[in-house]
N, C-alpha and C positions, 0 to 999 in steps of 0.2 A: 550685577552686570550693568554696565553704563548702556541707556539707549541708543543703539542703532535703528536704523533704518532699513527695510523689506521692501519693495517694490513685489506687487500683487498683479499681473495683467493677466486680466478678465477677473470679472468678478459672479460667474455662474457657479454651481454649487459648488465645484473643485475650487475656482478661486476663493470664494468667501470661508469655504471648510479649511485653506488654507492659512486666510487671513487672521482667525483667530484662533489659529496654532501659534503662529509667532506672536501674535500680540501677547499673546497668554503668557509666552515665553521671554517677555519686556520686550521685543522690538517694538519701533514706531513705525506702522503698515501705511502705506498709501495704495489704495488698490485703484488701479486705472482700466476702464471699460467706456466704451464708446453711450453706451445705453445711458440717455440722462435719468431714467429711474434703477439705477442700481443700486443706488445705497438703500433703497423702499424693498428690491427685492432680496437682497443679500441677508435681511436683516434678520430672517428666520435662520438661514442658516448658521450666521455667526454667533444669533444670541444659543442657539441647539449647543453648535460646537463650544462655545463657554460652556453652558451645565455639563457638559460630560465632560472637559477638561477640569472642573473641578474636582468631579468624584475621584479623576484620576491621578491627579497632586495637588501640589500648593500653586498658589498663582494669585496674579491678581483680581483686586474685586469689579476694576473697570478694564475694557481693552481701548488702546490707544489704535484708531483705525478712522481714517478719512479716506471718502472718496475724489477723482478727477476723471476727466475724458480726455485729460494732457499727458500723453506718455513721456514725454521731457520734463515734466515737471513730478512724476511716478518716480522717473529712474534715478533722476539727480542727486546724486549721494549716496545713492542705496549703496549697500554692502551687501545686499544680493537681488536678483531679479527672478520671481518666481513665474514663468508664461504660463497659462491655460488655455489661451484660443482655442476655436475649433480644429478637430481634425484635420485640417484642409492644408497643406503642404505648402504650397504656392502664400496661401494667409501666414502660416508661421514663416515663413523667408523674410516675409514683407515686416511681421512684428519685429523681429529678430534685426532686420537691418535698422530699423529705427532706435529699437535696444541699444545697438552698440553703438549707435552714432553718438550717444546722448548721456549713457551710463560714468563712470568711473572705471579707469581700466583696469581695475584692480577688484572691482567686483563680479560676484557669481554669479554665473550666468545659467540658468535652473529651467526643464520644461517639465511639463508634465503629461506630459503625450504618451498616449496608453500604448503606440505602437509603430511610430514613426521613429525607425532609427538615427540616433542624434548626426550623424555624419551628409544622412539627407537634409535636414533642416538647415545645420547652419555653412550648406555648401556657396550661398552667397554671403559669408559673414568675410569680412579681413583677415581676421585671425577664427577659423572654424575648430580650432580644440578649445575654446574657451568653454561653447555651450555641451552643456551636460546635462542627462535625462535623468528626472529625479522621479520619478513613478511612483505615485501614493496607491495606495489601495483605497477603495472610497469606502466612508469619507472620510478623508485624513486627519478628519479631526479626534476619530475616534479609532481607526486601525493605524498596527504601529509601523508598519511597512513601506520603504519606498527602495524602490532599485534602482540603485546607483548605474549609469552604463555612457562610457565614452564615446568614443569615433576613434578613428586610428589616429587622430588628430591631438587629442587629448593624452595631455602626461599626467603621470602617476603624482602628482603633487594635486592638479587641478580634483582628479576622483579623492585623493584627501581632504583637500578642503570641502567637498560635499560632502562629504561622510563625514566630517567634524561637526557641519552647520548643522546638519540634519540630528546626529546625536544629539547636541545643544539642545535642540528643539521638543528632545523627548522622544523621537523616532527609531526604529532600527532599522539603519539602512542598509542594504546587500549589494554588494558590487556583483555585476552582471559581467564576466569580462569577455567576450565576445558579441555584436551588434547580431539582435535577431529581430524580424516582426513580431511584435508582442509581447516581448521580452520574455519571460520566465513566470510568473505568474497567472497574466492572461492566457499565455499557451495553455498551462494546465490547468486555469477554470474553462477552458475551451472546449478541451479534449474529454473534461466530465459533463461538460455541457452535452456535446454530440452524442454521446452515449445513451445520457439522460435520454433526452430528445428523441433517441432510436428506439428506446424502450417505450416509451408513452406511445410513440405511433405505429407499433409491431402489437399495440396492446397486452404488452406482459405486464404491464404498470402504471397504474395513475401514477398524476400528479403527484398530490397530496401522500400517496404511497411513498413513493418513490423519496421524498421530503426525509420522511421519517426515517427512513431505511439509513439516512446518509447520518442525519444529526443524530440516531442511535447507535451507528457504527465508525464508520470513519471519520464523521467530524468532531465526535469527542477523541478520537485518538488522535486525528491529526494535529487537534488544538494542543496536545503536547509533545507529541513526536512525532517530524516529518515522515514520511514516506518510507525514506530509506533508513533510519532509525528503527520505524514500524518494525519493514520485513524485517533487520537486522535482529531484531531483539525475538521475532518470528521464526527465526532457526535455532532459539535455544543457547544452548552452550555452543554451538558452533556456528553462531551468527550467522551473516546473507551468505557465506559459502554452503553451509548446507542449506540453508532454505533454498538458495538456488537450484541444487545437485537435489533436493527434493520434488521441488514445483516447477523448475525451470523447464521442462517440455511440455506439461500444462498451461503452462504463462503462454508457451509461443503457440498452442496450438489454439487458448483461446483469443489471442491478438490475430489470428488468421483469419476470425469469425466476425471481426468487426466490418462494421459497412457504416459510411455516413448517412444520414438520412438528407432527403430532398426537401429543403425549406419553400415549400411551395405554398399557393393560397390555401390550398386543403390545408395543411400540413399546420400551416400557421392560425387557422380559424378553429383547429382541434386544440392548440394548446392555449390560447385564448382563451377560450369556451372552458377548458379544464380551470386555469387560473380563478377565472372569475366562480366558478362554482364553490372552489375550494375559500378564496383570498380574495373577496369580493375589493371591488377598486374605493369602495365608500370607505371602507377599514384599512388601508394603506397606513394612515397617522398612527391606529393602534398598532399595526403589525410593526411598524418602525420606532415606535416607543419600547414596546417589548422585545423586540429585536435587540436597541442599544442597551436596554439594561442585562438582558442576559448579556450581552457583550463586553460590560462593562464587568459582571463579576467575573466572568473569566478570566477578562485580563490582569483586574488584580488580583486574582487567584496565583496566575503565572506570577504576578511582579512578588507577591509573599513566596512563592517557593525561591526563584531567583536569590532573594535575599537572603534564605534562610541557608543556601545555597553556596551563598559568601561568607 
């Protein structure tokens, strides 16, 4: 592949975990952040996301990746513009209008906003189906997921070409085809969150319990069959139709029993207090080192079955 060009804006952990995905992937990155020490703090990240992009294929042995605080001088040529900014709606308007002013109008215009619908962002752009939500799951340099999601703005050519770049890059991307908060992903790390959360503070379960209960049951299954795969394959020879006509009025009777919990000061000094006794904050680097590698054999665990697959 001949090098192209990436425009990177922000360079916090999503932008730099970004940054060398493509590099790895031959583009030439220029990541643009106002912060003049960004390239001193990025630089854990990016060298992180290089070792675990090796384990994960072939690539190269240097990444091509320079910083700026000039976003005209970022977007100029790029062939895609990836945003990270903060959260903050009003600041993406303002990145975004700069984006277009400056970019190539023929390039991809990409956020990564964990939960701001693309139709809100680019409602000050000229042309608002340009921009498109590309959602990593963090950190992208190591999970393979990003969801793809329009505006009503966006034609089915423009979600193509994300879904091609993002391919390219090594990812699987999932088109989202309806705008929601949070898209699809964060809703359901959400809704196991609050759960979690409810249980820790009704005292049916630690932490540390609770942890285990998940990575011995449903996160080794989920890691190879989603959800509705699961129950499907959970009704036997007659799939989610009977597991339904089985468990279907226990499902609804225990969804009736759910309650959110109140994120209060209590509420949040309890689960603190749990964290730190279990996962103390000094051992964070070891928990995230063992973390990626078990992450790392799973996933080419998956990538050998896939293939064997083929």
């Amino acid at each position: 592949m001949s090098t192209r060009k990436v425009a990177v804006i922000g360079g916090g952990v999503i932008g730099a975990s970004w940054a060398a995905v493509f590099a790895y992937h031959g583009f030439e990155v220029v990541v643009q952040d106002p912060d003049p020490d960004i390239a001193a703090k990025a630089e854990w990240t990016v060298e992180e996301g290089h070792n675990v992009l090796k384990q994960l294929g072939p690539g190269p042995a240097s990444l091509n990746i320079r910083f700026t605080d000039d976003l005209a001088d970022a977007v100029s040529g790029a062939y895609a513009v990836q945003e990270n900014g903060p959260e903050r709606l009003e600041l993406k308007r303002s990145i975004w209008s700069g984006v277009e002013a400056a970019a190539p109008r023929d390039a991809l215009l990409l956020t990564s906003t964990s939960g701001i619908p693309a139709g809100e962002i680019s409602a000050a752009l000229k042309n608002p189906g340009r921009l498109v939500v590309g959602h990593p799951f963090n950190p992208p340099h190591l999970l393979p997921l990003v969801e793809v999601v329009g505006s009503r703005a966006t034609t089915p050519a423009q979600i193509q070409a994300a879904v091609d770049f993002y391919t390219e890059v090594g990812k699987k991307p999932v088109v989202i085809d309806q705008e929601i908060s949070g898209f699809v992903a964060n809703r359901l790390q959400t809704a196991l969150l609050r759960e979690a959360i409810y249980l820790v503070d009704r005292g049916i379960v630690t932490e540390e319990a609770l942890d285990d209960i998940v990575t011995s049951s449903i996160g080794v299954r989920w890691a190879v069959a989603g959800p509705f795969l699961s129950f499907h394959l959970g009704g036997g020879a007659g799939g989610l139709q009977h597991f339904l006509e089985h468990f279907g009025d226990s499902l609804q009777q225990r969804w009736e029993t759910f309650e959110s919990p109140r994120l209060n000061d209590s509420l949040r000094e309890k689960l603190v207090a749990q964290a730190e006794r279990s996962y103390p904050v000094s051992k964070i680097p070891i928990f995230n080192s063992e973390r990626d590698v078990d992450e790392i054999n799973v996933l080419n665990a998956l990538k050998n079955r896939a293939l064997k697959q083929d």
